[in-house]
DOTIVEX-107497 format. One record per residue (C-alpha): x, y, z; residue in three letters. Coordinates in pm, whole numbers. Layout:
{x X | y Y | z Z | rest Ala}
...
//
This chain:
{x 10296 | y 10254 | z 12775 | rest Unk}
{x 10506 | y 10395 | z 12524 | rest Unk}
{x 10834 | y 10243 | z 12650 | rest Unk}
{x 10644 | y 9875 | z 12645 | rest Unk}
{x 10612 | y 9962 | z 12266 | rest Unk}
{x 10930 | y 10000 | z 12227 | rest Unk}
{x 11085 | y 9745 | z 12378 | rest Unk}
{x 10865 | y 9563 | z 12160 | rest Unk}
{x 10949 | y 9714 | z 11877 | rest Unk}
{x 11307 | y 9651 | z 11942 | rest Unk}
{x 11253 | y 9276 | z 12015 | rest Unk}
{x 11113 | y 9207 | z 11707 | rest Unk}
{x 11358 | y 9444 | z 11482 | rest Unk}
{x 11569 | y 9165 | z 11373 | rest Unk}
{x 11291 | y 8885 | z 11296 | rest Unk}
{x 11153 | y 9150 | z 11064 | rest Unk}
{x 11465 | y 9337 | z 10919 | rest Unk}
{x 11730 | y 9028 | z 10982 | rest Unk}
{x 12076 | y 9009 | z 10797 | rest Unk}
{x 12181 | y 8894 | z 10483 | rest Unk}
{x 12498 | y 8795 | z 10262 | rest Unk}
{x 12610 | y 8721 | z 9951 | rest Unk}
{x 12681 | y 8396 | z 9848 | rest Unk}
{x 12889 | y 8348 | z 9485 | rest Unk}
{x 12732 | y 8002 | z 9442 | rest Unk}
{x 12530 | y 8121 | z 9153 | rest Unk}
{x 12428 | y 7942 | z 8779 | rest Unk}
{x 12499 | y 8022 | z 8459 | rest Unk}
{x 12229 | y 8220 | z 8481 | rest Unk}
{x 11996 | y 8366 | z 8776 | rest Unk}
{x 11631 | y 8222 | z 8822 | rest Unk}
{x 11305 | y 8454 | z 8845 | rest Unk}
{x 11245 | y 8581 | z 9193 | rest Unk}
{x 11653 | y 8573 | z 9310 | rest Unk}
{x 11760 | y 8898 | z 9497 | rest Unk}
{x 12109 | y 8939 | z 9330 | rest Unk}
{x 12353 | y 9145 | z 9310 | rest Unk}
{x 12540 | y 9245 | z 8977 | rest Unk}
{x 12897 | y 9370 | z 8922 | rest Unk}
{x 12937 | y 9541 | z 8560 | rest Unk}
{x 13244 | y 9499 | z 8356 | rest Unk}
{x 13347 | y 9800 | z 8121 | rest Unk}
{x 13124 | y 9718 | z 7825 | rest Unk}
{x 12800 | y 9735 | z 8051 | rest Unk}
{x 12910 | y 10002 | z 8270 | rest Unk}
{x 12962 | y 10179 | z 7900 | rest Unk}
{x 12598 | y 10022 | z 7741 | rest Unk}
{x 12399 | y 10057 | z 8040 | rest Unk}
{x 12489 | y 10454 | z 8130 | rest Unk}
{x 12198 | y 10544 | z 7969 | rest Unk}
{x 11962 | y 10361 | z 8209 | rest Unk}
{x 12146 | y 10328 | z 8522 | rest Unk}
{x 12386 | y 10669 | z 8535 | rest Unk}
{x 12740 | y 10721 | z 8456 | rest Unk}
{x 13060 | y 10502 | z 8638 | rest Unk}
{x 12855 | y 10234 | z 8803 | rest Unk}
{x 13011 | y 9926 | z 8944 | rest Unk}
{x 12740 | y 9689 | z 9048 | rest Unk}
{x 12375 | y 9634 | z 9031 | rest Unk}
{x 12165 | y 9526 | z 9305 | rest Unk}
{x 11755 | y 9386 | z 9246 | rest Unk}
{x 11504 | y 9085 | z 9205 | rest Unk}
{x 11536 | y 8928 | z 8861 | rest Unk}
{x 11174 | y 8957 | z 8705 | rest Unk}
{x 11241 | y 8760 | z 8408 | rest Unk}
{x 11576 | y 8563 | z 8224 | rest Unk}
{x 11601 | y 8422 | z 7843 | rest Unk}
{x 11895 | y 8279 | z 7681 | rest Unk}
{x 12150 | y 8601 | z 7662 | rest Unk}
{x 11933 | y 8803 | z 7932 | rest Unk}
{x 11780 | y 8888 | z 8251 | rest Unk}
{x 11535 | y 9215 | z 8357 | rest Unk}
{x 11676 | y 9308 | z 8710 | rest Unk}
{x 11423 | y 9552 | z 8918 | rest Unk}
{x 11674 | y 9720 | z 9053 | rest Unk}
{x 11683 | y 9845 | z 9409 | rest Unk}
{x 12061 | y 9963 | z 9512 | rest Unk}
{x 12311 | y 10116 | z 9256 | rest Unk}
{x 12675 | y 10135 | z 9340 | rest Unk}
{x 12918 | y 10383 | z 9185 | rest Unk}
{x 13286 | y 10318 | z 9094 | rest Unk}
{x 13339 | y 10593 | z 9376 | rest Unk}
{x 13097 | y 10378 | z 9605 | rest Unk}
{x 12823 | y 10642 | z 9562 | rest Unk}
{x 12519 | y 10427 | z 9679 | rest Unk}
{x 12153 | y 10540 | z 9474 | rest Unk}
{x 11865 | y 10398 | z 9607 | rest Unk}
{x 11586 | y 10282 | z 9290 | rest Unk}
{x 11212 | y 10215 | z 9337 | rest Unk}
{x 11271 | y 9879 | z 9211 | rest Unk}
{x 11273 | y 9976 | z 8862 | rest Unk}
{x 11302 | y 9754 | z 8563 | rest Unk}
{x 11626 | y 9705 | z 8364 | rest Unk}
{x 11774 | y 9437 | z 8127 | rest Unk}
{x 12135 | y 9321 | z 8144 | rest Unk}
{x 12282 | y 9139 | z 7896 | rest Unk}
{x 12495 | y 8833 | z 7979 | rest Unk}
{x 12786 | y 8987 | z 7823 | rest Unk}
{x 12777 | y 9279 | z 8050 | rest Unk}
{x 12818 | y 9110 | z 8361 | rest Unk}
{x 13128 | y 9063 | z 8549 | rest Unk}
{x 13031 | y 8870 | z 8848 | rest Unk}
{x 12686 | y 8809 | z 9000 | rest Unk}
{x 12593 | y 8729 | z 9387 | rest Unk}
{x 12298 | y 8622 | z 9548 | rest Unk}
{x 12123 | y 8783 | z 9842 | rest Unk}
{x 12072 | y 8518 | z 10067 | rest Unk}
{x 11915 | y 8519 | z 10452 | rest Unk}
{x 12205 | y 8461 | z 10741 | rest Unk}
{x 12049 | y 8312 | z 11063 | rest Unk}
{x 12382 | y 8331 | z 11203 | rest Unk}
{x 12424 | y 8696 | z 11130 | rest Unk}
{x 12041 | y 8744 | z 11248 | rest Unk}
{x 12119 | y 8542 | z 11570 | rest Unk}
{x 12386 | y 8743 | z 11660 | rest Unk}
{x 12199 | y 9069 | z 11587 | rest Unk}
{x 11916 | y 8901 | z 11803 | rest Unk}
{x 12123 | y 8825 | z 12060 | rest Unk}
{x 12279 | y 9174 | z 12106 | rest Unk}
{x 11988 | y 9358 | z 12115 | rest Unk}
{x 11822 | y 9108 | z 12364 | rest Unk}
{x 12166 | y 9178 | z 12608 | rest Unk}
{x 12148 | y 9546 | z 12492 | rest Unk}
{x 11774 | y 9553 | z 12618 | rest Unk}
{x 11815 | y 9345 | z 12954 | rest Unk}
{x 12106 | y 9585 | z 13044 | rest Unk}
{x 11921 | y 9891 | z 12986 | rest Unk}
{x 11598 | y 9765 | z 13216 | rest Unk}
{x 11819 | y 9588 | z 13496 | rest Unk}
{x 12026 | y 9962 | z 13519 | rest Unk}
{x 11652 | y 10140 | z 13552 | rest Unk}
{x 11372 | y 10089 | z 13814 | rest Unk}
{x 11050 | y 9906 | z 13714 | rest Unk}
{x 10827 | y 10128 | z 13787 | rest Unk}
{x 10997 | y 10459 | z 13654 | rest Unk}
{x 11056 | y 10271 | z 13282 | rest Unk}
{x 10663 | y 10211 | z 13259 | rest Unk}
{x 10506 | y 10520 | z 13441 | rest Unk}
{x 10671 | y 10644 | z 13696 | rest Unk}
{x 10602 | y 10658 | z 14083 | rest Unk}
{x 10240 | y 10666 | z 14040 | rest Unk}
{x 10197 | y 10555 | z 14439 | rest Unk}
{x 10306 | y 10889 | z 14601 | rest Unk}
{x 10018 | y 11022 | z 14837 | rest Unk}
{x 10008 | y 11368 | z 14747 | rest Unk}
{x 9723 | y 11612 | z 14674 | rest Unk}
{x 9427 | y 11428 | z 14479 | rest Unk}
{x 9622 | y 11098 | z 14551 | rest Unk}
{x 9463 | y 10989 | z 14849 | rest Unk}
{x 9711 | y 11255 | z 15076 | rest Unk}
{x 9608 | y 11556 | z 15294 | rest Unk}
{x 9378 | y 11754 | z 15146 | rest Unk}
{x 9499 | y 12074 | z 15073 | rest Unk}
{x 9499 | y 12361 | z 15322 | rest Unk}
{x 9288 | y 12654 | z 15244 | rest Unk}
//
């Protein structure tokens, strides 16, 4: 029973987690609910260090709210200059325009999921067709033996 569960589990893995990229097709400025991703330049790596940590390259969140000159980013991912990733609890920050060198947005890839999909479907039919049936969901359970429907014991 438990291996049924997971090859469950593993068949629906990629519908649930899927893949994503970043696309730099973005506006002037991002729209409330985008999942972005936000490189600094030097003056908001140097403005922001009191709210996201020392030497950080990018940003990554869901824009809660945007005016004129700037955006509050919940923030989920920071990136260091040294690539140091620091995972947030989607906490709120704001970001001036001014302080942003590029911005990206997180967009789903069917491709990139279909592929995944794929892989782990071929991944999961070689791993059953190199193991018997009956041993992946329970073992020999047909054996006469004692208790089975065998000889009874002798005593």
């Amino acid at each position: 029973m438990k291996s049924a569960r997971l090859i469950a589990l593993l068949g629906v893995t990629p519908l649930v987690g899927g893949c994503y990229s970043y696309s730099y097709h973005i506006p002037d400025r991002p729209a409330q609910g985008m999942a972005v991703e936000v490189t600094l330049n030097d003056l908001g790596r140097l403005r922001l260090e009191p709210h996201i940590g020392p030497e950080v390259l990018r940003a990554e969140g869901y824009v809660a709210s945007v005016t004129d000159s700037q955006f509050v980013l919940r923030v989920q991912k920071v990136v260091g200059i040294d690539r140091q990733i620091s995972k947030w609890a989607l906490e709120p920050v704001t970001f001036h325009m001014s302080y942003v060198r590029g911005m990206r947005e997180r967009r789903f890839s069917p491709g990139k999921t279909a592929l995944l999909a794929g892989g782990m479907t071929a991944s999961l039919v070689a791993f059953i067709a190199t193991r018997s049936i009956t041993g992946l969901f329970g073992g020999d359970r047909g054996s006469p033996g004692p208790g089975n429907g065998g000889d009874p014991p002798d005593n």
